[in-house]
N, C-alpha and C positions, 0 to 999 in steps of 0.2 A: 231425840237425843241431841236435840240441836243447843244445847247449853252444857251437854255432858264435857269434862274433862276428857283428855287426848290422854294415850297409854299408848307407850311404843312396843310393838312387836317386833323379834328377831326371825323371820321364817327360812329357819336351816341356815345356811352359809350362801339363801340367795341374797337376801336387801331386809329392808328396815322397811317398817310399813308404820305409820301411824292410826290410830281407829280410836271414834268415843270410846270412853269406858261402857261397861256393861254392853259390847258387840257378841255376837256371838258367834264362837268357832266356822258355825256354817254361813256366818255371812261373810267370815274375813276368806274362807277359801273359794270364794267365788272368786277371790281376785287375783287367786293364783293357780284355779284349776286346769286354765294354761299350759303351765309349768309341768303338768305333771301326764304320765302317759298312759294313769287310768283313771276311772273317778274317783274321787276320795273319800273316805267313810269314815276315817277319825283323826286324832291328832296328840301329840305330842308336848303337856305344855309343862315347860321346865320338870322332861325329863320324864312325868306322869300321862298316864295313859286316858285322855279325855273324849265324850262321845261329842261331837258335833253340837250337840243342843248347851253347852259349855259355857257361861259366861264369865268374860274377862274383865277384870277389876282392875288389875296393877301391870304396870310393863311386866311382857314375858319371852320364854325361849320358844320358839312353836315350831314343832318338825310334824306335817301336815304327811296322812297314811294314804296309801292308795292301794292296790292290789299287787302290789309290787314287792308289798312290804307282808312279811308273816302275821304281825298284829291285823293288817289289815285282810288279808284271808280269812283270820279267823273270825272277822265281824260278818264279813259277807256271805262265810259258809253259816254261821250261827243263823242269822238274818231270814235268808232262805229258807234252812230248816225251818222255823217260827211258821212263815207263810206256808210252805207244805204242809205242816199240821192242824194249821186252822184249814185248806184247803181239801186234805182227806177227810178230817169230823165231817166237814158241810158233806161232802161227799156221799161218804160213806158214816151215818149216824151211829153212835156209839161202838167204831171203830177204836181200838187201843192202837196208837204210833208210837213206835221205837226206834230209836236212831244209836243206831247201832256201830260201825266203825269206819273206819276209808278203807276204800277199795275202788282198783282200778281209775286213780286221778277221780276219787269222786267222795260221795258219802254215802255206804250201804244203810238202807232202811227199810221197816217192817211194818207193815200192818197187820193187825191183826181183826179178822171181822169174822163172821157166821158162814163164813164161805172165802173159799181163797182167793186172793186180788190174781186177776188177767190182766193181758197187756192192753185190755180196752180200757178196763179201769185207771191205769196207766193215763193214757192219753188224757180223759176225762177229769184227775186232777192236777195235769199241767197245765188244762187249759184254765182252771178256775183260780189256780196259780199267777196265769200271766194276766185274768181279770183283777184281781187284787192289785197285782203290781199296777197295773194303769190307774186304778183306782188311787194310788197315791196316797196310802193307809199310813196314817203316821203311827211310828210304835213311841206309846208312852210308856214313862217306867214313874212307877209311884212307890212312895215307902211306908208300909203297913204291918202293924201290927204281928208277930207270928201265928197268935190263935185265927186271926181274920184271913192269913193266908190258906191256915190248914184246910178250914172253913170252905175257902175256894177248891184248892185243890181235891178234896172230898165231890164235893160236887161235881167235880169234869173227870175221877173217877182216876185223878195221877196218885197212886197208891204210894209208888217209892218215892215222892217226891214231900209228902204228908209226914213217911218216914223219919225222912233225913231231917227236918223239920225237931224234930223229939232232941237232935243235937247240936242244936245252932245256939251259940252262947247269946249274940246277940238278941234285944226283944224286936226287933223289928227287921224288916227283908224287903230288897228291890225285887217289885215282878215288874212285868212288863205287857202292855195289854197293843192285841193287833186286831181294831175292832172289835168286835164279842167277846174273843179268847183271850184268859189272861194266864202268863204262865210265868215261869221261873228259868235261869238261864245264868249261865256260871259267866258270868263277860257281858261286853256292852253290842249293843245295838247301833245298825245303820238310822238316821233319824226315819227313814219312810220305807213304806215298799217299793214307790218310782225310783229307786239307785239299786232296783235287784234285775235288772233288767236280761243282765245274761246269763242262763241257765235251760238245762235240758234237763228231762227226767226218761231212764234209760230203767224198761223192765227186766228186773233182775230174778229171776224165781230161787227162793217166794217171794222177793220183795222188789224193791225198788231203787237207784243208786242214781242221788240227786250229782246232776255234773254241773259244774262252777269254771271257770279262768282258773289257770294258775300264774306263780308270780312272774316264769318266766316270759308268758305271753298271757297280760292279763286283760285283752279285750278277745278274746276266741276260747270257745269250748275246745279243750282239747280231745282230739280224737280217742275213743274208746279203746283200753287198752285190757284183753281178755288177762284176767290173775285166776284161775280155775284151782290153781296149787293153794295160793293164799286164801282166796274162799272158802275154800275145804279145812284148811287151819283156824281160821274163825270158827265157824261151823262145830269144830272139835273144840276149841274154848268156850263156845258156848253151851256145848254139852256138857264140859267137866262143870261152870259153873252152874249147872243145873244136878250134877252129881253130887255139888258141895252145898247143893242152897244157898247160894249168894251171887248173886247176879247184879246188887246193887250195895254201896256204899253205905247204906244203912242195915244192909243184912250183916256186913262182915263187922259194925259197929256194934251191931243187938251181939255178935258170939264176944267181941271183945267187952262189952260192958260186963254181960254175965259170966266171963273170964271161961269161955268153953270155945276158945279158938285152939288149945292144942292137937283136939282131933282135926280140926281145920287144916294146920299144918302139917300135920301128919299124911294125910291125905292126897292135900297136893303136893307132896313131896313126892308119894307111892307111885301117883300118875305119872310125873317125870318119870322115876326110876324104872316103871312098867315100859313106857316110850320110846326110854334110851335102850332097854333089852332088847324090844322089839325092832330096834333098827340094827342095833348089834348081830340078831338073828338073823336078820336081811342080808348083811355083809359076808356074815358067814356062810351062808347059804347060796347064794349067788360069787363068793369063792374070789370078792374083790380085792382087789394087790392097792390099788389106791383111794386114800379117803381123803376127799376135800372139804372143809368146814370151812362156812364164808355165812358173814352178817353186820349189819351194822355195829357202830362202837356202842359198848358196854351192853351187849345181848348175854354174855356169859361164855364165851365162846371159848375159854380157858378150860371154869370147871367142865366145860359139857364136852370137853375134848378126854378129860381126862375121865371121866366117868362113863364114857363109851369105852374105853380104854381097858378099865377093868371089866366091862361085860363082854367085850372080845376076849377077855383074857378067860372068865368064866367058860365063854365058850370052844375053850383050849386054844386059841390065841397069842401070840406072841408080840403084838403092835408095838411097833417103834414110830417116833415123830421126828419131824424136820421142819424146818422153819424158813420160809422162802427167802425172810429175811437175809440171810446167809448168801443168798445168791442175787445181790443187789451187786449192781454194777458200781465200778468206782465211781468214785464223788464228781471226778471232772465229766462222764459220760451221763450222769445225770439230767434228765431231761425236767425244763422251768415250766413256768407256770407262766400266766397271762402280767404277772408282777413280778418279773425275774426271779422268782425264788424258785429253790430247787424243788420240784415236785416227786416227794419219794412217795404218795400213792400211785403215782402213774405205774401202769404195766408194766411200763416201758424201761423203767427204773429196776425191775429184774431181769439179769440175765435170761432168757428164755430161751433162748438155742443149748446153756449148759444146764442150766434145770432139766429141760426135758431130757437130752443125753445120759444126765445120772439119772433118771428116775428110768429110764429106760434099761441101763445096764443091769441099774438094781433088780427090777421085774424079773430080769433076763436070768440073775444068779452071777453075774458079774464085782465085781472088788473093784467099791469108789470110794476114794478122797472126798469128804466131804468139807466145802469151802467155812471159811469163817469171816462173817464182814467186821473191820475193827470202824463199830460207826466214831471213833476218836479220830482213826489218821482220814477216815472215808476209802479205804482200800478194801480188797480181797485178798486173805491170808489162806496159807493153810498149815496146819498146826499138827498133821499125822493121824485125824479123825477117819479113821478106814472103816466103812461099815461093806458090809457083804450079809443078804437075808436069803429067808428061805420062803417056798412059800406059804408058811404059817407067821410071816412076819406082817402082815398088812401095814404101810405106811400113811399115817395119820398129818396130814398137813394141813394147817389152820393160817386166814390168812383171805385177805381182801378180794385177790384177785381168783379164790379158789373156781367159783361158777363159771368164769370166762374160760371158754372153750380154750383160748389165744394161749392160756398156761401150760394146758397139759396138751398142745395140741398134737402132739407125734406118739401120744399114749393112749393102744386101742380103747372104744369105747367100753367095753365088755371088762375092762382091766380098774376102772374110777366108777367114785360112788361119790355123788355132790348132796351135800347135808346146808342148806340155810337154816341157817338159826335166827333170830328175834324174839322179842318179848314182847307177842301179841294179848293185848289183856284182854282179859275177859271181865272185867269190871267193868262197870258204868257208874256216875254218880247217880243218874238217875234214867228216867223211860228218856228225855231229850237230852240229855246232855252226856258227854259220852269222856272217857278218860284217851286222850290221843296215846296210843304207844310211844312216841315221839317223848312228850310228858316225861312217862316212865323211866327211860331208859336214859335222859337227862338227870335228871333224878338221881340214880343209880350213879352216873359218872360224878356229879358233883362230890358225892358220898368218897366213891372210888375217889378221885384226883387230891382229895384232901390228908382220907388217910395214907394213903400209898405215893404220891407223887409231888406232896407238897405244895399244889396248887390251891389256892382262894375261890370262892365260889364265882368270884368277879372273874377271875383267868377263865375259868372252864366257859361261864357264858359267854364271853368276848370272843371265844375259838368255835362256839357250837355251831354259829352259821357255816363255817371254815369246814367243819370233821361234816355235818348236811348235804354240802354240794359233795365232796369226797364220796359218800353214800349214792346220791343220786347219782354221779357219771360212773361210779365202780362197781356197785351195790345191786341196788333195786331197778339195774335193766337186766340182771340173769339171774333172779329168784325164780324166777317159774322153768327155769332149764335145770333145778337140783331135781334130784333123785326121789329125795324125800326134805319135807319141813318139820322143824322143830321149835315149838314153841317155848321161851323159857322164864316166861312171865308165870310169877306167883299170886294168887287168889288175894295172899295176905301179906305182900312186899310193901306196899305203900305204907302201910300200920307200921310197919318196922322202919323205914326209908326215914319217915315225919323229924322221931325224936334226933335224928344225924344229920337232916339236911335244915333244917328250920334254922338253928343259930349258925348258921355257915350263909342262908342266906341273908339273914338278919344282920350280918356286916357288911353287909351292899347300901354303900351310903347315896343320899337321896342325889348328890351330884353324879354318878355314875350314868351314863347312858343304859346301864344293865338295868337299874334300879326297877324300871318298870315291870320288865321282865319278872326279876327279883317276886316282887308284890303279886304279880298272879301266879306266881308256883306258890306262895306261899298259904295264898287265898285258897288255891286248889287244895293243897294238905291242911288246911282248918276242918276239912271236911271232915277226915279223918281222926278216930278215938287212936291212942295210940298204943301199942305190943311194946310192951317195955321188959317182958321177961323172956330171953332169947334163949333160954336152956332148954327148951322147947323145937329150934332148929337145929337139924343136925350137921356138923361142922362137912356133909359132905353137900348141903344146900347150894345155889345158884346165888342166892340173896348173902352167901358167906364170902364170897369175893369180892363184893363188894363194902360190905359191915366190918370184916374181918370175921376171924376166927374158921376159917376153913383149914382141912387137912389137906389141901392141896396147895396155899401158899405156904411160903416160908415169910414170919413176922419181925425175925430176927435182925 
């Protein structure tokens, strides 16, 4: 390149770098891997989501990835998987691998062989694992053909992957070959095996749960963290999706081409409503005064409040709800955040000495004032709201900090019943590639913040890293301390999700920082046939809080 033309690079808001034309991504970030405080696996150029093998032609904006970054996990975890599966075949011969969903700071996965995998077996493909990695296996990605693909895929026996294949508009598809194996993979690739260097393989029965860096410390395996609650709720989605025959993105595609998705929905509707009974029954039965609902944003956590609600009621029940909200301290006691802004998911931000004293009284048979916060002046009102129950009243409180002990702490154990909710899916696109919950329930919000709050699809992704950490320090450290889990992912929410969120993201213009983002939610719902006639879901749905047309909002 010693005659090539010079092309300026911007990398991030450090400096200006000069480089011939035609360099490529992975050689300009040697010269600033330096900089950065893991290794880097992809990049960012004007804004587009590029793999490392990347050649640049014209001056560009370059925000270079590393494990620190989301994008950048998701190359690493993808990565790894690739190599564990060519490293179980060799292993174990005509082994079927499935990669199935996170758990426990990891990626739960499955073999399937003639005999069940042990924890020797285990050891035996991490070590052929970390042989590959030294080996320094470059992953190529080629583009061929659809029929040439199926062709492959036929032969190494990826059934759902052949499938989904039958509804790819385009004629041709990126695979990606790691030595021998060549396969299919929704996202881009680290250039080599030598950049997978850290990882552990932890035997999970029946399977296995690949552990990776996370962003917040993304040179160290993080320590293994027991999810037994969460497992078990997989486990149960995975059973319904074997209830409903569809376990993969081309099953639920073959019921919507042949337009025989209404039993589909039908079904998993029943299984919620069977769910919510049987927790309803729990409460009742065990004679609980308090009910706390706690889960990430836009799990459902609305309708699923109020449709316990009525199955308490069914089972002669009186449930009344309260809103912690209410018991937020004034605006100037308000505790900040690491960027002086006020933090109202903090704990700390509700009153918790008077919460617990009403909820106490109330239990007791006591007459409380219950407070009003006006979030306009930032004060605590009260307005003459006297409630006094009985105990056929059970109180139903919905709300972030609901699993933290710290809430109801002065309120016997024996008297609270802790319900997490999420929308653990039980879909996959295919045997490797798996749909993150995460996904989902982004998804879901954008849909929600658009009809209901007047936000652009730009706003909701701009805040999503923001409402993420909120989850992680609030969330998902006291999910395995609820009572019971509920799952409130729909088999057939994405089919419906597609036709509402595509042109909402389809207004994220290519100068956006989001944009990249943008382009792979959108890649991901291409997958998807779409559910276009919703008279079919009943307005008392999980999926209607968000689309609209539920009996439990007001549209007015």
């Amino acid at each position: 390149m010693k005659d090539a033309k010079l092309i300026k690079l911007q990398i991030g808001n450090q400096k200006e770098i000069e480089v011939p034309e035609g360099t490529t991504l992975l050689e300009v970030s040697r010269q600033v891997e330096k900089d950065h405080p893991s290794i880097i696996v992809a990049a960012k150029v004007n804004n587009r989501l590029r793999e490392l093998e990347y050649v640049l032609h014209k001056d560009s904006d370059v925000e270079f990835l590393d494990l620190t970054n989301s994008d950048g996990i998701r190359i690493y975890q993808r990565s790894l998987a690739f190599v564990f599966i060519r490293a179980s075949m060799e292993i174990f011969s005509g082994c079927k691998v499935t990669v199935e969903h996170s758990l426990s700071k990891g990626l739960y996965c499955e073999l399937h062989y003639k005999r069940p995998i042990v924890e020797e077996d285990i050891v035996k493909i991490e070590s052929r694992m970390q042989e590959i990695i030294e080996e320094d296996v470059l992953f190529i990605k080629d583009s061929i053909p659809i029929e040439d693909a199926k062709r492959i895929f036929n032969e190494l026996g990826f059934d759902a992957k052949t499938k989904l294949l039958n509804y790819r508009e385009k004629p041709e598809i990126n695979i990606y070959s790691c030595g021998w194996l060549k396969d299919y993979f929704y996202g881009y690739m680290v250039p080599s095996t030598g950049f997978l260097k850290i990882f552990k393989l932890k035997y999970y029965d029946p399977g296995v749960i690949i552990q990776y860096p996370e962003k917040s410390n993304p040179t160290q395996i993080p320590d293994f963290q027991e999810q037994s609650k969460l497992a078990s709720i997989f486990r149960e989605a995975e059973k319904w999706g074997k209830i409903m025959d569809v376990g993969y993105v081309a099953n639920l595609n073959e019921r919507i081409e042949n337009r025989s998705y209404d039993e589909l929905v039908r079904v998993a509707e029943a299984l919620h409503e069977k769910k919510i009974a049987q927790i309803a029954d729990m409460i009742t039965e065990k004679k609980k005064r308090i009910i706390l609902i706690a889960g990430p944003s836009s799990s459902g956590k609305t309708t699923f409040a109020q449709r316990l609600a009525i199955q308490l009621r069914v089972n002669g029940l009186k449930p009344v709800s309260l809103s912690t909200d209410d018991y937020f301290v004034d605006r100037e006691h308000t505790p900040k955040d690491e960027y002086g802004e006020y933090d109202f998911e903090a704990l700390e931000a509700v009153d918790i000495e008077l919460f617990n004293d009403h909820m106490s009284k109330l239990i007791n048979g006591y007459e409380v004032e219950i407070p009003y916060f006006n979030f306009h002046t930032g004060l605590r009102e009260y307005r003459g709201n006297i409630m006094k129950i009985s105990e056929d009243h059970p109180i139903i409180i919905e709300g972030i900090h609901g699993l933290n002990e710290r809430l109801t702490q002065d309120i016997p154990h024996d008297k609270k019943f802790k319900i997490y909710i999420s929308a653990l899916t039980q879909l996959n696109i295919d045997d490797h590639n798996r749909i993150p919950t995460t996904d989902s329930r982004l998804l879901r919000r954008i849909v929600r913040d658009s009809k209901y709050r007047g936000h652009s699809a730009l706003n909701t992704l701009g805040r999503w890293n923001s409402v993420r950490r909120g989850e992680e320090k609030n969330i998902f450290p006291y999910q395995e301390d609820a009572d019971v889990m509920f799952n409130s992912a729909l088999t057939y929410e994405l089919a419906v999700l597609k036709k509402y969120a595509e042109p909402l993201l389809n207004e994220i213009h290519k100068s956006a920082k989001e944009f990249s983002e943008a382009k792979r939610l959108l890649k991901f719902l291409s997958y998807f046939l779409s559910i276009d006639d919703e008279t079919v879901i009943p307005q008392t749905s999980i999926i209607r809080e968000f689309i609209g047309g539920s009996c439990f909002h007001n549209e007015d």
